[in-house]
PLY file of the C-alpha trace (Angstrom):
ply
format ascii 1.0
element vertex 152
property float x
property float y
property float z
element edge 151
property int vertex1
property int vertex2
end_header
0.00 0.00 0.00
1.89 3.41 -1.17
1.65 6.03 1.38
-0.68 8.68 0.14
-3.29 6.19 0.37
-2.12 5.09 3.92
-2.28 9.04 4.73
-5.67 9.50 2.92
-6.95 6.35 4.92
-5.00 8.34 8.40
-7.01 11.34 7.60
-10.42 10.15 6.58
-10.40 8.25 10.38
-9.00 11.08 11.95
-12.12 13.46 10.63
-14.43 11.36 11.74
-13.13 10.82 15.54
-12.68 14.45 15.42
-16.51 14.99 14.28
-17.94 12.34 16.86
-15.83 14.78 19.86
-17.22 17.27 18.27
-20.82 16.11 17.81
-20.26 14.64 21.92
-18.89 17.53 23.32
-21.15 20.11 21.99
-24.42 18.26 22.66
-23.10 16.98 26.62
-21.72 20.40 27.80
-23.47 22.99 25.81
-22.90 26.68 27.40
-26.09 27.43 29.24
-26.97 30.46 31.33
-28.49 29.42 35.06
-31.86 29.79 34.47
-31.79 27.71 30.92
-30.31 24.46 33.60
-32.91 25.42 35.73
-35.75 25.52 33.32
-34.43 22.20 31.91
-34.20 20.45 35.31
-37.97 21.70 36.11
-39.30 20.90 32.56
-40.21 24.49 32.19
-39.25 26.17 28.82
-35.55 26.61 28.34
-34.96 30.55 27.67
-32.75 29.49 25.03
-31.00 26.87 23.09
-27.08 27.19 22.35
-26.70 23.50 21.44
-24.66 23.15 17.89
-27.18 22.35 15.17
-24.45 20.21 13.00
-23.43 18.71 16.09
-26.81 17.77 16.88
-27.93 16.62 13.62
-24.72 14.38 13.37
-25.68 12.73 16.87
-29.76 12.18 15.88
-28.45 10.54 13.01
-25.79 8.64 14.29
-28.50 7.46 17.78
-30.97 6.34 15.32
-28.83 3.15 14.80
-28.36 2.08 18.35
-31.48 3.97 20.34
-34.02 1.40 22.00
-37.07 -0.22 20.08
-39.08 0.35 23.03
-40.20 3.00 25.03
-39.75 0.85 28.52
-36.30 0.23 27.36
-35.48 3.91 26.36
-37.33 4.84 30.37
-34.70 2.46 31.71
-31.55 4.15 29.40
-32.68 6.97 30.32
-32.67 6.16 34.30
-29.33 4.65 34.30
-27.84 7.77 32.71
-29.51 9.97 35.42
-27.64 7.46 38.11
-24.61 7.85 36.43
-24.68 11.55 36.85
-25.91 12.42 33.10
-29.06 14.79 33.41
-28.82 16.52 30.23
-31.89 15.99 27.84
-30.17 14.37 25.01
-28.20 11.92 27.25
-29.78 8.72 25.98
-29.18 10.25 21.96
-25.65 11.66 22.57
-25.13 7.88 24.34
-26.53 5.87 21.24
-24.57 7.98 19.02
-21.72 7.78 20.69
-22.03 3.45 20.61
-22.06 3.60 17.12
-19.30 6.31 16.74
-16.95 4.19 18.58
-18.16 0.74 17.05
-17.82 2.64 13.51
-14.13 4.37 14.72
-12.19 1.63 16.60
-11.83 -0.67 13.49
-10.97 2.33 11.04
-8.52 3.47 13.39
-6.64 0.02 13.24
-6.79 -0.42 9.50
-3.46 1.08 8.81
-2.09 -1.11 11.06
-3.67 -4.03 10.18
-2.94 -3.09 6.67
0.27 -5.40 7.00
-1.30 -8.28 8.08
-1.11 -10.79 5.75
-3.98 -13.15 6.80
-7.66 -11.86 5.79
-9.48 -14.04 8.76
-7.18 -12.37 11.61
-8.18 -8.77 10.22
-12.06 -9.87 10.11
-11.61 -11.09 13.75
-9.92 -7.89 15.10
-11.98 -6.04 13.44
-15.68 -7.92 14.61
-13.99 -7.14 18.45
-13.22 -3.91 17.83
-16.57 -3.22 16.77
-18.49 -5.27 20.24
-15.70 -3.45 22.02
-16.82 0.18 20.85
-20.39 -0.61 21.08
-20.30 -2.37 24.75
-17.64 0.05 25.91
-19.87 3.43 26.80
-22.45 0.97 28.34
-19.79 -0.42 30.50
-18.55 3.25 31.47
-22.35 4.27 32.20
-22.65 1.42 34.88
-19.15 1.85 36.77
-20.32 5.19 36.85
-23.61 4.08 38.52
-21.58 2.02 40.67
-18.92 4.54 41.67
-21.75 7.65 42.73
-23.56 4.61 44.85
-20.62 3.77 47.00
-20.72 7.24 47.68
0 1
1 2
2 3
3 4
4 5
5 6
6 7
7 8
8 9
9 10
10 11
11 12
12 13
13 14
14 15
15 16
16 17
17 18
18 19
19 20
20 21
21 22
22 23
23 24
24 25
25 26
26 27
27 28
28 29
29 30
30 31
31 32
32 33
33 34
34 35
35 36
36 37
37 38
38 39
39 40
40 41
41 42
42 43
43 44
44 45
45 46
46 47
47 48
48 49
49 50
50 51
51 52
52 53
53 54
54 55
55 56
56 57
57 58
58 59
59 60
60 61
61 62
62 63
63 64
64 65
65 66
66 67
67 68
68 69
69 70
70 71
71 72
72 73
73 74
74 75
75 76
76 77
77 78
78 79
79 80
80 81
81 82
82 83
83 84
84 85
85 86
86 87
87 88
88 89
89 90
90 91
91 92
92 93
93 94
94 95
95 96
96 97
97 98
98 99
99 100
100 101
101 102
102 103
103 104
104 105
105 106
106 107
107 108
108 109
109 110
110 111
111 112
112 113
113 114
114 115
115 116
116 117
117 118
118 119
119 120
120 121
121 122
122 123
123 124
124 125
125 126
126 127
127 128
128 129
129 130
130 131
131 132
132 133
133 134
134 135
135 136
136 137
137 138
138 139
139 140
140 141
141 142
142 143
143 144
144 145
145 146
146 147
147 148
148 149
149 150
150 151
């Protein structure tokens, strides 16, 4: 493989960790005034939204793959991200977007190395648990987070 395609392959990965930060980030710790967190912890109407619309859109779109079929299962998604200290409206969407980021991302970002390899059924099998690994990861995050604010 000649390098320009090894750096085109570098930089294609690297755009799309660095839009899935960008996409988390903005939608997780958007710059609110007071009264906007308190309106949104009360349910009352937020005086006004600051949230990225890209970075938004990229997360709805990206959450649609991985959100839950049912609305029970979404209620108890939604309740283990409030244990785990994650209040913010689009929680459960920023979390299903960021399972597919990372199960989408992890196996791109070892394809240059894995480049080299020279058997085809090794690279399949790094890269199937590289993708349960960046799917099951944030889930496994969420509950030690659960677990570390109840032993407090």
């Amino acid at each position: 493989m000649t390098s320009s395609v090894l750096f085109a392959v570098l930089f294609a990965v690297l755009v799309i960790v660095g839009a899935g930060l960008y996409a988390g980030i903005a939608l997780m710790r958007p710059q609110r005034s007071a009264s906007d967190r308190i309106a949104e912890f009360t349910g009352g109407p937020a005086a006004s939204t600051e949230n990225d619309p890209v970075a938004e859109r990229i997360a709805e779109r990206l959450a649609r793959l991985a959100q839950p079929d049912t609305e029970e299962d979404r209620n108890v998604l939604r309740s283990k991200l409030i244990q785990a200290g994650f209040k913010n409206r689009a929680a459960p969407q920023v979390f299903s977007a960021v399972r597919v980021a990372m199960a989408l991302t992890l196996p791109l970002l070892s394809l240059p190395l894995l480049v080299f390899v020279e058997q085809p059924l090794y690279l399949a099998a790094v890269a199937l648990i590289l993708v349960a690994f960046g799917y099951y990861a944030p889930q496994l995050y969420v509950d030690s987070m659960v677990t570390s604010r109840k032993l407090r």
